[in-house]
N, C-alpha and C positions, 0 to 999 in steps of 0.2 A: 357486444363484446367489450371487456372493461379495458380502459387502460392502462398500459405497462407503467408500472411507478418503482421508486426507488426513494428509502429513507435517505434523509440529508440533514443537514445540521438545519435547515426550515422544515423541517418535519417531512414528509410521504409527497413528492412530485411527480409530475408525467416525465419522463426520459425523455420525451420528445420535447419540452422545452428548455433541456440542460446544452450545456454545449461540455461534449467528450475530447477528452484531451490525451494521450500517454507522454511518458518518457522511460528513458534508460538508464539506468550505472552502469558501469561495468567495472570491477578493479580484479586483482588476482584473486582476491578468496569470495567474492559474490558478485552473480547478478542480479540487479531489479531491475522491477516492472513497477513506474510508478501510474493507478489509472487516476485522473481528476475529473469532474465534474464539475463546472461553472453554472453559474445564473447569475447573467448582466453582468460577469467578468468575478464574481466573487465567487473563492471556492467554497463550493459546499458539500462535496464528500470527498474525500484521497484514501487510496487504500495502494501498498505496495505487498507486492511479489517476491521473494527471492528464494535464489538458486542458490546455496553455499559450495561451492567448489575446492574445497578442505574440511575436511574433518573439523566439529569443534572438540577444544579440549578446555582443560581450564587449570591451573595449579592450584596446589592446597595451600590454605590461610595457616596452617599448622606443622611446629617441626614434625620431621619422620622422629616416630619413636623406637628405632632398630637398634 
């Protein structure tokens, strides 16, 4: 059976020698989920999660031409 591995900024590891960490945000317009992986205290992959709880919008860079 092969071992479960995971790319990391040192290349393809075993899971089982990382130490798994998460945390949280929270503000009014998102949550995250932030996950980390260490080895020996240094991080070596982070990936975050988020929920947006508002709409995105964005305004135009441009006058209306009405």
């Amino acid at each position: 059976m092969s071992t479960p591995m995971i790319h990391t900024i040192k290349g393809n590891l075993p899971i089982a020698d990382l130490e798994y960490g998460t945390r949280w945000e929270t503000t009014d317009d998102y949550t995250k989920l932030i996950e980390t992986y260490k080895l020996n205290g240094e991080i070596v992959r982070e990936s975050a999660h988020v929920l947006a709880k508002r709409g995105f919008f964005g305004e135009s860079l441009t006058p209306n031409l009405q």
